[in-house]
N, C-alpha and C positions, 0 to 999 in steps of 0.2 A: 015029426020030421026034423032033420038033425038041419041047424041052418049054416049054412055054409058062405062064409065069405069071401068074394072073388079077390083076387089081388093082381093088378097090373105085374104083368111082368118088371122086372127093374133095368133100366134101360144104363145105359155105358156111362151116363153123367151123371147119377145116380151114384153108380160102383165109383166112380173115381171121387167123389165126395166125401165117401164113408172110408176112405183108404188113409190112415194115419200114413205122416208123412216119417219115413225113416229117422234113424238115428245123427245123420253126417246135415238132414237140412233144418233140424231143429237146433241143431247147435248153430249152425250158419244163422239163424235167425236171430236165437237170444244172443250174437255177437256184435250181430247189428243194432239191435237195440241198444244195446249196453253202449257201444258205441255214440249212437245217435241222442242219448241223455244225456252223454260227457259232453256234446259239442252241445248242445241248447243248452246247458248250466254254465261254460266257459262264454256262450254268448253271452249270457246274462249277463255275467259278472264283468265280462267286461263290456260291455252297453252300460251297465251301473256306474265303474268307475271315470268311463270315459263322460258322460252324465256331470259326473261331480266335480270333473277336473275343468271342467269349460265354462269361462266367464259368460255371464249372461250382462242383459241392460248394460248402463251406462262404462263399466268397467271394461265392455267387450267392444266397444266402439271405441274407447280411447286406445286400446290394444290395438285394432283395425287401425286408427289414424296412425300411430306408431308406424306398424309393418310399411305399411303407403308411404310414408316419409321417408323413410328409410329405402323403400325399392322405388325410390325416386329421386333420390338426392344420391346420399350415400355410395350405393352401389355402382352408379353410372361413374362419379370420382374416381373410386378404387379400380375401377376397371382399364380407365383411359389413363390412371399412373402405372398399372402394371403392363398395358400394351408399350406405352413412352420404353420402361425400360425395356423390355424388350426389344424393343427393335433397335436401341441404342446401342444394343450390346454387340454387334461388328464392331464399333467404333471404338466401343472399350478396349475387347479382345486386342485390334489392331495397333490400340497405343501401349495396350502393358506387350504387346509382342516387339514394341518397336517398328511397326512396318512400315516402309519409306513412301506408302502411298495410304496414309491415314488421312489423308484431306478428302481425296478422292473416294476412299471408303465412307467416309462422315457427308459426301454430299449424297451418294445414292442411298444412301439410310433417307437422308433427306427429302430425296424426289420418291422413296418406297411409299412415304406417309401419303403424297399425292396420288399417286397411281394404288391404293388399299394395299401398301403391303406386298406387291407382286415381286418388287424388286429386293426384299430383303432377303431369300434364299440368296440370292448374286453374293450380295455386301459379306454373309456369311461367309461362302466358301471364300471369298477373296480376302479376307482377313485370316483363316490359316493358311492359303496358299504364298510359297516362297517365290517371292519377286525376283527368279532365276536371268530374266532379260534384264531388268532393271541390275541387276552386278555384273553383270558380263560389261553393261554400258559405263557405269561409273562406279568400280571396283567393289560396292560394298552392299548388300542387303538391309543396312542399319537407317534408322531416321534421324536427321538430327538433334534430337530428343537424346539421343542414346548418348552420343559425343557430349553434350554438354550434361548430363549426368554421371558419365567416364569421369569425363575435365574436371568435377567437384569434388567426385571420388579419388582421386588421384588425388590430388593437391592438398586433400583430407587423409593422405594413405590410407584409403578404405580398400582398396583392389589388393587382391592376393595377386602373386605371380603370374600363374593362369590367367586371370583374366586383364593382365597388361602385354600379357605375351598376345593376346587375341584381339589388344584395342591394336596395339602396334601392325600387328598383319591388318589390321582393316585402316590403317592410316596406311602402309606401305603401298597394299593394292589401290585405293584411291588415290596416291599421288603417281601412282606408274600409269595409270590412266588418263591423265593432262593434271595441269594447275587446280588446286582446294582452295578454299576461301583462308584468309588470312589467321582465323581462329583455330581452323584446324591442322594451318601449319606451326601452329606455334605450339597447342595441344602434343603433334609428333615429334618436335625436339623436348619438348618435356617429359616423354615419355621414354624417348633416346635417353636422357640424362640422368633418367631412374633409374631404367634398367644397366646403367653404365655401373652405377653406384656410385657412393661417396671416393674422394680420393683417399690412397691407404694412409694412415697417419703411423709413424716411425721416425729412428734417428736417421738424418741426412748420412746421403749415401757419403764414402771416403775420399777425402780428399776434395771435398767440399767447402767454400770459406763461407762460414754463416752472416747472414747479414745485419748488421751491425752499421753505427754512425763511424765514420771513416778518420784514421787515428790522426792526431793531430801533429804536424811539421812539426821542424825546427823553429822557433821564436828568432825572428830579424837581427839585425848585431844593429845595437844601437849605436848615430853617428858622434861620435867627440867633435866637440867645440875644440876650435882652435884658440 
């Protein structure tokens, strides 16, 4: 008798185990791999070098006290010279603009440092804004600062035309607006006397008698003895 061996049917998990996986997910696979070796070799390597680069013992605590001294000294310095100028800088801005209320700008930078800083946007905008009420009131936008660097310039003939033609309008409108101090009226006659120029030099006009020591009489007639 012929023996016959039974065989379970082959059930669905079975069929799906024995099914080679198409052509499009064995590529997808060996990509990943290939993939997934470059990155654990690129760990490696640099796990190694970074290994080699890093002080150990006694060399790596003298490094540590370093950084610590340094983010403890050093850097709180550098920080609180670069906030100073900073917030100095309306008071800069406002003297190289010449602006007639640089005092006033140089105290709120002042009271900013008290109050953290709040009040230094103010000081900013107020140092390029034009002191329009300030000249309406006393003719001129300028600080004194400016007048006695004119005055130096001037009397250095350092000032082009231009800009004696524009000290003079800001001496003119200052003094149409009441009495200047004694410097700055003495600055706009000198500035009057520039732009006058020198006197022309030529032969005297006709009929002119040049001046000269005045010619000398007749000598007395001497008296005879009798």
């Amino acid at each position: 008798m012929a023996n016959f061996i039974t065989r379970s049917p082959a059930t669905d998990l079975d069929v799906i185990r024995n099914v080679s996986p198409g052509p499009k997910r064995s590529r997808r696979s060996q990509t990943v791999q290939r993939m997934t070796r470059v990155i654990a070799a690129a760990a490696v390597l640099v796990a190694n070098s970074a290994a080699a680069s890093f002080l150990s013992g006694e060399a790596l605590d003298t490094a540590a006290n370093i950084v610590a001294w340094v983010a403890l000294l050093i850097v709180p310095i550098i920080a609180i010279v670069v906030f100073w100028i900073v917030h100095v800088m309306p008071e800069k801005i406002a003297h190289k603009r010449h602006h007639p209320q640089t005092q006033a700008i140089q105290t709120l930078c002042l009271l900013s440092l008290v109050f953290g800083g709040l009040l230094w946007p103010i000081a900013w905008l107020w140092a390029y804004t034009k002191p329009v009420a300030y000249k309406v009131a006393y003719g001129t936008d300028k600080h004194d600062d400016y007048f006695d660097d004119a005055a130096a310039r001037a009397r250095a003939d350092g000032l082009a035309e231009e800009e004696l033609a524009q000290l003079k309008h800001e001496l003119d409108a200052m003094h149409a607006r009441g009495p200047m101090p004694a410097k700055l009226v003495e600055l706009r006659d000198y500035v009057t006397k520039l732009q006058a120029g020198p006197p022309p030099a030529g032969p005297p006009p006709s009929g002119a008698v040049p001046a000269g020591p005045a010619p000398a009489g007749p000598a007395p007639a001497k008296r005879q003895s009798a």
